[in-house]
C-alpha positions in Angstrom: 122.9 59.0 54.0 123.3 60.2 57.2 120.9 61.7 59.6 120.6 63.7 62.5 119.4 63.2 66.1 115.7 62.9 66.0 113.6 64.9 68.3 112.6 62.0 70.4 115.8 60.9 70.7 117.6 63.7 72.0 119.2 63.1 75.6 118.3 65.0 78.4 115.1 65.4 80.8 112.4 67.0 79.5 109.3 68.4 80.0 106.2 69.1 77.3 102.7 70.9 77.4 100.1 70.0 74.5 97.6 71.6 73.1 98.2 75.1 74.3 96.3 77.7 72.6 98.8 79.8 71.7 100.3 79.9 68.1 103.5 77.7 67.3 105.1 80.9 66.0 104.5 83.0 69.0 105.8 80.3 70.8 109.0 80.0 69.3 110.0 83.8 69.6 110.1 82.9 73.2 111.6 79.7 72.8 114.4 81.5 71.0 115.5 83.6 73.7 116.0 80.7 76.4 118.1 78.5 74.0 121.4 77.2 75.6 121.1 79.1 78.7 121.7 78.2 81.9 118.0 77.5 83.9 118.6 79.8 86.4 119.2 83.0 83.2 116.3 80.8 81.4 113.9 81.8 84.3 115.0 85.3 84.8 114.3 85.7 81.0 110.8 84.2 81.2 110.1 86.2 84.5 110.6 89.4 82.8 109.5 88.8 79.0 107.0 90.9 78.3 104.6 88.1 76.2 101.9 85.8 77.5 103.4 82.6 76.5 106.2 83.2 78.4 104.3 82.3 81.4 103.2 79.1 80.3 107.1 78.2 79.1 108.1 79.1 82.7 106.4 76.3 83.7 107.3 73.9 81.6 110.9 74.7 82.1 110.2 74.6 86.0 108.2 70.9 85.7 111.9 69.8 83.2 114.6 71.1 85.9 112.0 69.3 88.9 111.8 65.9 86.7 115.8 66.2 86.5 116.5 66.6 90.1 113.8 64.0 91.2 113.7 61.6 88.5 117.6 61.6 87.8 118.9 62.8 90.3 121.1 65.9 88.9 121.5 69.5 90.7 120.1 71.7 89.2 122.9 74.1 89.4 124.2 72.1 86.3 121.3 72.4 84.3 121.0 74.3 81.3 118.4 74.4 78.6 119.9 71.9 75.6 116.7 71.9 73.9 113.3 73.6 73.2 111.0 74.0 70.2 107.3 74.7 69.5 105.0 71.6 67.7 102.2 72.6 65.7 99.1 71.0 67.6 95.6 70.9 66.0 93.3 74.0 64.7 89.7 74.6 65.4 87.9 76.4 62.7 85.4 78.9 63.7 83.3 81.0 61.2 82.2 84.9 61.6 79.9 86.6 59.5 80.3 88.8 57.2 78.4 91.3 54.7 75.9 90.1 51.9 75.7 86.6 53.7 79.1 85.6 53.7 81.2 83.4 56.4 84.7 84.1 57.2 87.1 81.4 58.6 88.8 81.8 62.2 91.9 79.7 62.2 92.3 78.9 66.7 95.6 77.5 66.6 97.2 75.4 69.4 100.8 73.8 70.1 102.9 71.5 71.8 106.0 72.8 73.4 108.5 71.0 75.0 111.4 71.5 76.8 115.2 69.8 77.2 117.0 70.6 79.7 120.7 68.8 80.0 124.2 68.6 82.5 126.4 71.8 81.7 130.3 70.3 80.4 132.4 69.8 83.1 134.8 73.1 81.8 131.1 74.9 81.4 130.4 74.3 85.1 134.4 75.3 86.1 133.7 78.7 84.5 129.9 79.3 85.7 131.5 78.3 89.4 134.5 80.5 89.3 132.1 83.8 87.5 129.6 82.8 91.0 132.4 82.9 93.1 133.5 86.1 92.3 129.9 87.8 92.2 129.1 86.7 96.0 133.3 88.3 96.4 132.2 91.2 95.4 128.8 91.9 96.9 126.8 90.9 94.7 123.2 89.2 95.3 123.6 86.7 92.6 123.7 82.9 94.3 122.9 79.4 93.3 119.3 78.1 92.5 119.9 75.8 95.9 121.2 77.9 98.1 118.0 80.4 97.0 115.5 77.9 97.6 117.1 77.2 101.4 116.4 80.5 101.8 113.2 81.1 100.5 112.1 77.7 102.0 113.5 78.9 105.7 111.8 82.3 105.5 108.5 81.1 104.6 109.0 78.7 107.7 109.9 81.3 110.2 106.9 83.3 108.2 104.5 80.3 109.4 105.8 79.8 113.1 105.3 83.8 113.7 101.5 83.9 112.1 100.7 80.3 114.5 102.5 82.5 117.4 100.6 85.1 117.4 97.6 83.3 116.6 98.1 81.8 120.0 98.6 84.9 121.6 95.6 86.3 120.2 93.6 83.4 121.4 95.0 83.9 125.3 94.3 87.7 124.8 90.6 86.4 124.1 90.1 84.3 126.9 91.2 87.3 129.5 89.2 89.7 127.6 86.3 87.1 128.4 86.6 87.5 132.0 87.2 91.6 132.0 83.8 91.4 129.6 82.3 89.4 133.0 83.3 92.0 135.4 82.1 95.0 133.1 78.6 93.5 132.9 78.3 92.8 136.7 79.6 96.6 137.1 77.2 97.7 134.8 74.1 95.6 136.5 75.3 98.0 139.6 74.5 101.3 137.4 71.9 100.3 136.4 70.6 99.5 139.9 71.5 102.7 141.4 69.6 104.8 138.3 66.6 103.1 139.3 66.8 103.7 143.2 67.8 107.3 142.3 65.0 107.3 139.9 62.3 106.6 142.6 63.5 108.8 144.6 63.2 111.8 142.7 59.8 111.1 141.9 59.1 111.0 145.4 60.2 114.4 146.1 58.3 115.7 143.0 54.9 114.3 144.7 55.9 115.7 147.9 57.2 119.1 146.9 53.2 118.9 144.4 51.5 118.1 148.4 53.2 120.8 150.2 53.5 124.0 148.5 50.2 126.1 148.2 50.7 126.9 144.8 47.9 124.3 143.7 45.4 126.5 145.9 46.3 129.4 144.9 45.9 128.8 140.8 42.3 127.3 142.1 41.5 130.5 143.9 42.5 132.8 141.0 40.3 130.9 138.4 37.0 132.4 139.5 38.0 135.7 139.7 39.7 135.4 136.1 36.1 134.0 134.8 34.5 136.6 136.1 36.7 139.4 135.1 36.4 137.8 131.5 32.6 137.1 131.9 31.0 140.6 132.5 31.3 143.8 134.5 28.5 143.7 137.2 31.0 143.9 139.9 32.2 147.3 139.2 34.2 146.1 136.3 34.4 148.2 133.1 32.5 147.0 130.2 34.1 145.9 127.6 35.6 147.6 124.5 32.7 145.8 122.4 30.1 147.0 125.0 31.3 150.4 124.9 31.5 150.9 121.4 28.0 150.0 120.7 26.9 152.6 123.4 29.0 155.0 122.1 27.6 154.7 118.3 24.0 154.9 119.4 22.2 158.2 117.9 20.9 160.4 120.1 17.0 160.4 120.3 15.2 163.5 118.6 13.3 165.6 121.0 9.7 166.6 120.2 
């Protein structure tokens, strides 16, 4: 009787996550989408699938195409996803309740998902090479996973040299500003210098302009005659309206 390739057994590099707590089944409509493609279509699938998993398959199939190029030394241009498939891992049980004092089971499932990825058939690789070719012919912005990678790697350079650039710069502008800060205190200390002399100044024109003018006397000289205006009328004043009134409102005596 003949069998198959076990799972173990199957060549390739490859790359596995345990006990993820996803289900196996929801695992394996991802898995399904990625099957036999190339990595580079494998991780534009993943990017854009729509399911939570997929983000956690993304990085498995990322840590199998890294153990292929470091570990055995293959390009990753001629990668393509062989094998993949989703492992039932072990369920926790959980218990909710429910009416009239009855428990209901949770089933929290978990799985182990791994990921084969293999070297494309030399004819595969003619055909992938020649439909590249022609892309980057015509315009297009599709290009190999390496060539990508030098570029994102040299942008993110040139990225880091302009940030420590103008961190520099910023630090020289700091040190000038330091010195301009210097001079606006000491021009400041002048102001406030000059307030003060103007200040005392003033105050001594206010105490001579009080010494001089007469006005002082004059205000003392009207205050009596005020008072007494106020007071009474025994210098010829008129009597008051109150006066007056009770003089007018007296009866006139009865004669004999």
């Amino acid at each position: 009787m003949a069998f198959g390739t076990k799972t173990n057994e199957r060549p390739g590099t490859r790359a596995q996550v345990r006990h993820l707590r996803v289900s196996a089944y929801k695992a394996r409509e991802v898995l399904d989408l990625i099957r036999g493609l190339h990595v580079d279509d494998a991780d534009g699938v993943l990017e854009f699938t729509e399911r939570a998993v997929a983000t956690e398959i993304r990085k498995v199939l990322g840590a199998a195409v890294a153990n292929a190029e470091h570990n055995d030394e293959i390009d990753p241009n001629e990668l393509y996803v062989s094998a993949c498939f989703a492992d039932e891992g072990p369920t926790m049980k959980r218990w909710r309740p429910r009416a009239r004092g009855r428990a209901t089971r949770i089933r929290k499932r978990t799985c182990h998902i791994t990921i084969i990825v293999s070297r494309m058939d030399p004819k595969q690789l003619e055909q992938r090479r020649a439909r590249t070719e022609a892309a980057v012919g015509r315009g297009g912005v599709r290009r190999d996973a390496a060539e990508a990678r030098r570029a994102r790697v040299a942008k993110s350079q040139a990225a880091r040299a302009a940030r420590e650039a103008e961190h520099d710069h910023d630090h020289d502008h700091e040190d000038h500003d330091h010195d301009h800060e210097d001079h606006d205190h000491e021009d400041a200390a002048d102001e406030v210098v000059t307030d003060e002399v103007v200040t005392d100044q003033v105050v001594e024109d206010l105490e001579t302009i009080e010494t001089d003018t007469p006005a002082a006397e004059e205000a003392a000289a009207s205050e009596p005659e005020a008072s007494d205006a106020m007071g009474g009328y025994a210098k010829g004043g008129e009597a008051p309206l109150d006066a007056q009134t009770d003089e007018g409102s007296q009866e006139p005596e009865e004669k004999s």
